[in-house]
C-alpha positions in Angstrom: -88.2 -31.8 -65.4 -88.0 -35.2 -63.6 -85.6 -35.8 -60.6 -83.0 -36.9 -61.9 -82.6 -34.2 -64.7 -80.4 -31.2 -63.9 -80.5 -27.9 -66.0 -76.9 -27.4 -66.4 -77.4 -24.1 -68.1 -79.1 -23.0 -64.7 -75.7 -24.1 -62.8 -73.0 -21.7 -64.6 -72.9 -18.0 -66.1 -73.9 -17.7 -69.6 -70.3 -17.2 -70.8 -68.5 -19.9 -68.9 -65.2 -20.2 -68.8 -64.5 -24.3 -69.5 -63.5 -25.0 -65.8 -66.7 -23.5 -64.9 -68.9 -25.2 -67.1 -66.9 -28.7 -65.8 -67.5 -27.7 -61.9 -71.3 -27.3 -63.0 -71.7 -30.9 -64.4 -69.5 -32.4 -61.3 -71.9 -30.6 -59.0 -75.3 -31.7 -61.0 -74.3 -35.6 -59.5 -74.8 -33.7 -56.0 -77.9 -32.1 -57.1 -79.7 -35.3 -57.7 -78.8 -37.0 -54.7 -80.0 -34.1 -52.7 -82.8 -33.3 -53.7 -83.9 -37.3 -53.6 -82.6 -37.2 -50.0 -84.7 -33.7 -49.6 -88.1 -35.8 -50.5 -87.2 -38.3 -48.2 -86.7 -36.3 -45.5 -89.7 -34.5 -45.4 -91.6 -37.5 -45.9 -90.2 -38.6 -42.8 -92.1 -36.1 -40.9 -94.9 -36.1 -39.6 -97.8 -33.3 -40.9 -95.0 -31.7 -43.1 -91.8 -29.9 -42.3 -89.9 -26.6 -42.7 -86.6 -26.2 -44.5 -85.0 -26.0 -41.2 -86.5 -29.6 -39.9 -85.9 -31.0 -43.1 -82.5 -30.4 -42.9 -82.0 -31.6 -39.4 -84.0 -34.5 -40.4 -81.6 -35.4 -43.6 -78.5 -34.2 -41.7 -77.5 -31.6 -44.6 -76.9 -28.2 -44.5 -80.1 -25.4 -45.1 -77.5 -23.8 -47.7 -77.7 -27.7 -49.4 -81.6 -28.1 -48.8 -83.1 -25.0 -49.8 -82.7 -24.7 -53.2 -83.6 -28.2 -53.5 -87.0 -27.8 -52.4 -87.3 -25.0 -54.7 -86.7 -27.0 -57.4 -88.7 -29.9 -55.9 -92.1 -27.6 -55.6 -91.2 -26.7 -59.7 -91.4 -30.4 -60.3 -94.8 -30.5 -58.2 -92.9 -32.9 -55.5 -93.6 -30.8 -52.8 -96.2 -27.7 -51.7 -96.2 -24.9 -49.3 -98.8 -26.3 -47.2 -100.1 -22.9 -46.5 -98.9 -24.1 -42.2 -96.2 -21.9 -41.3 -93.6 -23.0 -37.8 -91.1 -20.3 -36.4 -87.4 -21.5 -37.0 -84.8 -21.0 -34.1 -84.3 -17.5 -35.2 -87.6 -16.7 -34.3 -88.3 -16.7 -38.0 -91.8 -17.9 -39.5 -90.7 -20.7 -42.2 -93.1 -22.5 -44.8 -94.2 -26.3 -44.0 -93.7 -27.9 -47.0 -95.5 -31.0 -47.6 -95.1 -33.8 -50.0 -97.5 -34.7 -52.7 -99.2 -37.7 -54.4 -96.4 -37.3 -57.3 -93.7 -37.0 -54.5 -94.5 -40.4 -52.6 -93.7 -42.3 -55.9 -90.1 -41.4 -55.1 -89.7 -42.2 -52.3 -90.6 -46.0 -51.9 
């Protein structure tokens, strides 16, 4: 999957009702944008970042940034750098860090 692709399927239940399956394709315009805002963010930072400094960094909300880099580390954009940081709740979050494949996307 590149970037810019969103699995629509992935976005509703399997028996959508139409308004459903409409909300879905409005959000997926969201999803790209985030996700391309995501990889810039982290690369932004310095030795890598956690979801929480991420999302401070691109001024979004965790609950808009987390899934992103989920679906960012499927499409090989990002790796758990195997560092870990403690969040403000005390918390120990991955450090993600952006890849070879990643930096082309963010020039």
């Amino acid at each position: 999957m590149k970037i810019d692709q969103v699995e629509i399927r992935k976005m509703h239940h399997r028996n959508a009702k139409e308004t459903e399956r409409a909300a879905a394709h409005k959000a997926a315009q969201t999803v790209k944008g985030r996700r391309l805002e995501a990889l810039k963010a982290l690369s932004s930072l310095a030795g890598g970042g956690t979801s929480d400094e991420i999302a401070r960094s691109a001024g979004l909300s965790i609950l808009s940034i987390r899934p992103r880099l989920t679906e960012l580390q499927e499409m090989q954009l990002i790796v758990d750098s195997m560092a870990r940081r403690t969040n403000s709740y005390g918390n120990s979050e991955i450090v993600w860090a952006i890849t070879p494949e990643g930096k082309k996307h963010v020039r």
